[in-house]
C-alpha positions as CSV (number, residue, x, y, z in Angstrom):
1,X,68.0,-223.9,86.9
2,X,70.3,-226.9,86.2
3,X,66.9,-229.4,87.2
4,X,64.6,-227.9,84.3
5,X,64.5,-228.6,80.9
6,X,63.8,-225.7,78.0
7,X,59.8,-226.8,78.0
8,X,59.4,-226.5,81.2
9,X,61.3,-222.9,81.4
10,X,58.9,-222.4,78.5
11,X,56.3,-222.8,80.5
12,X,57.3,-220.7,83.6
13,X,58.3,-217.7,81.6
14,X,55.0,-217.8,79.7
15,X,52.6,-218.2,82.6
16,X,54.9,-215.2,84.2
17,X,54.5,-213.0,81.7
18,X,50.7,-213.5,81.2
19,X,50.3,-212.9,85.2
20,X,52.3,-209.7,85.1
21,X,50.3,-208.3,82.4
22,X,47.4,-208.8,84.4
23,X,46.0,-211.7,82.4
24,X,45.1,-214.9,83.9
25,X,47.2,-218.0,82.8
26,X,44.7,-219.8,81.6
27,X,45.0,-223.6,79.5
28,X,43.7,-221.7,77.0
29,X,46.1,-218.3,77.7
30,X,49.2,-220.5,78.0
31,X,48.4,-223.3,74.8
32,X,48.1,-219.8,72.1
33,X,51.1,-218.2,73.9
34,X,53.5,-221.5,73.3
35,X,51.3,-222.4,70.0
36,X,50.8,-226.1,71.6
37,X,47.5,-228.3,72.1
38,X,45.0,-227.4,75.7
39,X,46.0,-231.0,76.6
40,X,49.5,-230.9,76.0
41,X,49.5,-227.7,78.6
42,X,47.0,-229.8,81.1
43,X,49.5,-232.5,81.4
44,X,52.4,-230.1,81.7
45,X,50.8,-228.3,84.5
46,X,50.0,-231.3,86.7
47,X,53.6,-232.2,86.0
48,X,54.9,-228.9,87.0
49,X,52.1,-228.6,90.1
50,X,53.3,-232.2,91.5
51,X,57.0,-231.6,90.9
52,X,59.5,-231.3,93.9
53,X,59.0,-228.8,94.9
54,X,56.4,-227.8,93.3
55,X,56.3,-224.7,90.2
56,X,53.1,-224.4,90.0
57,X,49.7,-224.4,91.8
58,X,47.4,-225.5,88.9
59,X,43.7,-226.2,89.9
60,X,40.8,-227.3,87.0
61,X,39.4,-224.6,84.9
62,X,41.1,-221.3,87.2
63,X,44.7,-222.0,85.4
64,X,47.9,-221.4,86.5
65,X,50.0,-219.8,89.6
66,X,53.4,-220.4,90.3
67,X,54.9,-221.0,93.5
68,X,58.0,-219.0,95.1
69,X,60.5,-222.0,93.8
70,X,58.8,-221.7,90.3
71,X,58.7,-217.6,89.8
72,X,62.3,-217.3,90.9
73,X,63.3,-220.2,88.2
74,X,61.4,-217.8,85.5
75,X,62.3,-214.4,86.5
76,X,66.0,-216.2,85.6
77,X,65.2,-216.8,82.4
78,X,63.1,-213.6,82.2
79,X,66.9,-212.2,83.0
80,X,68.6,-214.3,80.8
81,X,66.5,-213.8,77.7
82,X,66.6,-209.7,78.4
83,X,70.6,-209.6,79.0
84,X,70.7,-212.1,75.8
85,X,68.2,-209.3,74.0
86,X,70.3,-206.4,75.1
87,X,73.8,-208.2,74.0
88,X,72.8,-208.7,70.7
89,X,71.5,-205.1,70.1
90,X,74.2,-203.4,71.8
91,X,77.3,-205.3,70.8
92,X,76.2,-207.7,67.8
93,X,74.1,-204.7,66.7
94,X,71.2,-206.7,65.5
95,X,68.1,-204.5,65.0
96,X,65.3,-204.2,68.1
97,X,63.0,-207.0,65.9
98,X,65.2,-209.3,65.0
99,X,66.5,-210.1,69.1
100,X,63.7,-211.9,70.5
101,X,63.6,-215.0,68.6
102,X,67.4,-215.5,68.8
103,X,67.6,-214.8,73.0
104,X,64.6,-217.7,72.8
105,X,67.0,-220.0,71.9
106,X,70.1,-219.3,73.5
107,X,67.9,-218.4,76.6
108,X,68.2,-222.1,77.9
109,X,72.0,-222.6,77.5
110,X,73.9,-220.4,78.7
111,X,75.7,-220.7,82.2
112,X,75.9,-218.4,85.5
113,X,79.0,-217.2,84.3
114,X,78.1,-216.8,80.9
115,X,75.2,-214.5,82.1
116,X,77.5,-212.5,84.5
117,X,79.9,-212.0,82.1
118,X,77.6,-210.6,79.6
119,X,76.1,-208.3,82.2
120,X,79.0,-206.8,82.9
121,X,80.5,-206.3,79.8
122,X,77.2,-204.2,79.1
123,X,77.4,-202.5,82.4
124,X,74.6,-204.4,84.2
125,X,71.8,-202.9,82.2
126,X,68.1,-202.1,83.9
127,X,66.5,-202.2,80.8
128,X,66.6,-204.1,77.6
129,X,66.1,-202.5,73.8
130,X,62.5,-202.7,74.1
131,X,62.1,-201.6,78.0
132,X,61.8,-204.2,79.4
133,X,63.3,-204.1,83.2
134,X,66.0,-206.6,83.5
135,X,65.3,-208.8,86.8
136,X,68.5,-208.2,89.5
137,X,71.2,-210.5,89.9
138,X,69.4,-211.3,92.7
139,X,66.0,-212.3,91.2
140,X,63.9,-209.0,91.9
141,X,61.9,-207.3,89.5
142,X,61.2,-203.6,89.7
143,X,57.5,-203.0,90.4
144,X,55.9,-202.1,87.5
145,X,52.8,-198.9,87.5
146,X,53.1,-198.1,83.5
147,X,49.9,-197.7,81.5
148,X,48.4,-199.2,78.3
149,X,49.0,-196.2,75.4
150,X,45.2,-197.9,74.6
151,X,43.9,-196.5,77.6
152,X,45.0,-192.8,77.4
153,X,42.8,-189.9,76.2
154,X,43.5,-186.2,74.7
155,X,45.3,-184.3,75.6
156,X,47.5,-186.8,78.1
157,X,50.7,-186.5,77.9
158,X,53.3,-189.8,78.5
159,X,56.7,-191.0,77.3
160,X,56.7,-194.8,75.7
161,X,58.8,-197.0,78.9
162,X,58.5,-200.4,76.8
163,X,56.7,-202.2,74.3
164,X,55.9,-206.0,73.8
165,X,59.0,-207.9,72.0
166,X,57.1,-211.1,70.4
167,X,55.5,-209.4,67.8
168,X,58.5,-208.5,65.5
169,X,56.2,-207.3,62.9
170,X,54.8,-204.6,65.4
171,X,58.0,-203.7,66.3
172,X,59.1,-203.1,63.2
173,X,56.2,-200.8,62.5
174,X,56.6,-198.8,65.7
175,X,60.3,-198.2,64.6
176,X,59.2,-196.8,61.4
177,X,57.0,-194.8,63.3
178,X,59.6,-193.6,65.6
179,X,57.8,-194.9,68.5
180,X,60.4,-196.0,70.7
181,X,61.2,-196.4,74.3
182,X,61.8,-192.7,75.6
183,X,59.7,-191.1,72.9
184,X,57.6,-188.3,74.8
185,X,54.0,-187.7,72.8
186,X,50.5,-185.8,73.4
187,X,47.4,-187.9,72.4
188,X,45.5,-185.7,70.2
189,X,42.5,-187.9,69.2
190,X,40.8,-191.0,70.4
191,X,38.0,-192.7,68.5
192,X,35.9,-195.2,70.3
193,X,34.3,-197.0,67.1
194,X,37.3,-198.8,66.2
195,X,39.5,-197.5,69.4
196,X,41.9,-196.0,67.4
197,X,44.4,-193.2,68.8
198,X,46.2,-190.5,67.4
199,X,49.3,-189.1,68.8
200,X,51.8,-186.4,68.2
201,X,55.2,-186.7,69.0
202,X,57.4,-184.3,71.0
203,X,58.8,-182.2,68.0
204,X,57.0,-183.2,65.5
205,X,54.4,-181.4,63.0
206,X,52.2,-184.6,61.9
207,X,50.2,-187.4,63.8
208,X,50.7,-190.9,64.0
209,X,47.4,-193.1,64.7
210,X,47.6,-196.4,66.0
211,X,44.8,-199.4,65.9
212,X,44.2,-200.9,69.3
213,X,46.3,-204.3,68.6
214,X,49.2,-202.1,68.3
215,X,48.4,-199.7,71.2
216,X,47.5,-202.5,73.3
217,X,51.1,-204.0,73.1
218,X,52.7,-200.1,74.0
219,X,53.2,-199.2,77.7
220,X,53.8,-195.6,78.7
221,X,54.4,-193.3,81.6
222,X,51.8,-190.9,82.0
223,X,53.6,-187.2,82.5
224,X,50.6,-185.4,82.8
225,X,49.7,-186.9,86.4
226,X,53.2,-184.9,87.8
């Protein structure tokens, strides 16, 4: 990635992880995602769409796609941000919220080597602290068939696979609440009038009940369809 600059890895990686969550990168989508102005994001995405060769195909009012050349450069930096992520909690044992900020930064200088040397110091790692799969050395993600924990209803049954890292905040709450990847729980309740849902977790006595911005941002394994 030595021919990109940090904004425009910005960009990649954000238009990335909108498409992969099924949302549609948008000038809108991609200006609240990188907190910048709809014309700032316009001008970056005819840059990116006329570049050589090109990241992106960008068309007026349908957003943003990127092209082969532009998802491998930001499943690379999708794999150095989650091996920076992982490194920190595992060896520099900062906590699960406080990663994501600090592998933003460091996400755009650190070399091949750098990178390979971290991965196998922590034993080439599928998954970072918040589940997360961690792209291959080779630039392939795992396919991904995990469900929102906002769209399950009693009495399914899942485990919690990963849960959105750029709210640190919501993490923080779902620690206190024990809600971490590999936590098995039943759904117990679900109320449509403010789409709330209660859960119970695998050995334990009380409920927890999350609003829907939190269970929006939780993605689970459904164990009852086995």
């Amino acid at each position: 990635m030595s021919s990109t600059t940090p904004a425009v890895e910005d960009y990649l990686k954000t238009i990335y992880s909108l498409c992969a969550e099924g949302e549609r990168a948008s000038t809108t989508h991609i200006a609240e995602a990188l907190q910048v102005a709809p014309a700032s994001v316009t001008g970056m995405l005819r840059k990116l769409a006329s570049a050589e060769p090109p990241l992106v195909v960008y068309h007026k009012h349908h957003g943003a796609t990127l092209t082969l050349e532009g998802e491998r450069a930001a499943i690379e930096i999708v794999r150095h941000h989650r091996l920076l992520e992982t490194f920190l909690h595992d060896i520099l044992g900062y906590a699960w919220d406080e990663v994501h900020e600090e592998a933003d930064r460091l996400e755009h200088v650190i070399s091949e080597t750098f990178e390979e040397r971290i991965a196998q110091v922590l034993g080439n790692p599928a998954r970072d602290p918040h589940g997360d799969p961690i792209p291959s050395r080779d630039l392939e993600m795992p396919p991904s068939t995990l469900t929102r924990l906002i769209d399950l209803r009693p009495p399914q049954r899942g485990v919690v696979v990963r849960v959105n890292d750029a709210d640190s905040a919501l993490l923080r709450y779902l620690g206190e609440c024990s809600l971490l990847p590999g936590t098995r729980f039943t759904t117990v309740r679900y109320t449509p009038y403010d789409e709330t849902i209660s859960l119970r977790l695998e050995g334990a006595s009380e409920t927890i009940v999350l609003g829907p911005r939190a269970a929006r941002q939780v993605f689970v394994r459904r164990e009852d369809e086995r």
